[in-house]
C-alpha positions in Angstrom: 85.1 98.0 102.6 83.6 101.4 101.7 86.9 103.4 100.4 85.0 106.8 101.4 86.1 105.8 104.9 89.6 106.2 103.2 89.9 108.9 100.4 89.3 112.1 100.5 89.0 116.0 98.1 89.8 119.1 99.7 91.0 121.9 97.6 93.8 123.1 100.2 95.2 119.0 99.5 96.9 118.7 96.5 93.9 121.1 94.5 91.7 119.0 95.5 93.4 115.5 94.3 92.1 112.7 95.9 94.2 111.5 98.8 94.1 108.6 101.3 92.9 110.5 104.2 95.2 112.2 106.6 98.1 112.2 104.4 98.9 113.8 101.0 99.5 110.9 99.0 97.2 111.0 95.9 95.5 107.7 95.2 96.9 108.2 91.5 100.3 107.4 92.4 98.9 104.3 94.2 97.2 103.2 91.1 100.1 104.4 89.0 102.6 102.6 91.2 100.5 98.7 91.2 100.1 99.4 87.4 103.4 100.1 87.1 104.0 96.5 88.2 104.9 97.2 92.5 103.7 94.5 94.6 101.8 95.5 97.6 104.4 95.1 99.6 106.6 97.5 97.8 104.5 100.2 98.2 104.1 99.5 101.8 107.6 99.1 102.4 108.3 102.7 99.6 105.0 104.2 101.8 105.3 103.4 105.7 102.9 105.0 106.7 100.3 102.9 104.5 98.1 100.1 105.2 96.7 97.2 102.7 93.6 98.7 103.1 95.2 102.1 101.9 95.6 99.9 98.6 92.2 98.2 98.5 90.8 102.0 98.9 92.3 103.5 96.1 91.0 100.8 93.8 87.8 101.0 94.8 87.8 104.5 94.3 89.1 104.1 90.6 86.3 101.5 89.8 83.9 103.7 91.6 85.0 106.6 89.3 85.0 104.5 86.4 81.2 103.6 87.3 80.1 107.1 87.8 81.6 107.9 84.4 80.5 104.7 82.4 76.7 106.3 83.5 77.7 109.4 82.5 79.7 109.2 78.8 76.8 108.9 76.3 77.8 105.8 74.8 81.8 107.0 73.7 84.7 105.3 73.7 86.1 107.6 76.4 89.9 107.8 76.5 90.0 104.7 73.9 88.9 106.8 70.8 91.1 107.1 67.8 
């Protein structure tokens, strides 16, 4: 699955949050939702207009981010410093 089929930034959405595509739901709440201990199902069933694959996006994106930023930090401890 390539989650760029999926999410998307435009700064009239959200100031540019990223969003599943076509809606305005940021893919933070998704994250923020399964961490927050929702199964997929709730989500779906809170979110009808969502899809599993709506789900499998969003984490992709966040590992994808993580990635780009891992390349990118110089070695730190990012948000896990003292």
């Amino acid at each position: 699955m390539n989650w760029k089929n999926h999410i998307e930034q435009r700064i009239d959405i959200l100031c540019g949050k990223p969003v599943l595509q076509g809606t305005r739901t940021p893919v933070e709440l998704l994250l923020t939702e399964l961490g927050n201990g929702l199964s997929q199902e709730e989500i779906l069933s809170n979110y009808p207009p969502l899809k599993s694959e709506h789900l499998r996006a969003a984490l992709l994106f966040a590992a994808a981010v993580l990635r780009k930023k891992g390349r990118h930090s110089g070695g730190g401890n990012g948000p896990f410093r003292d």
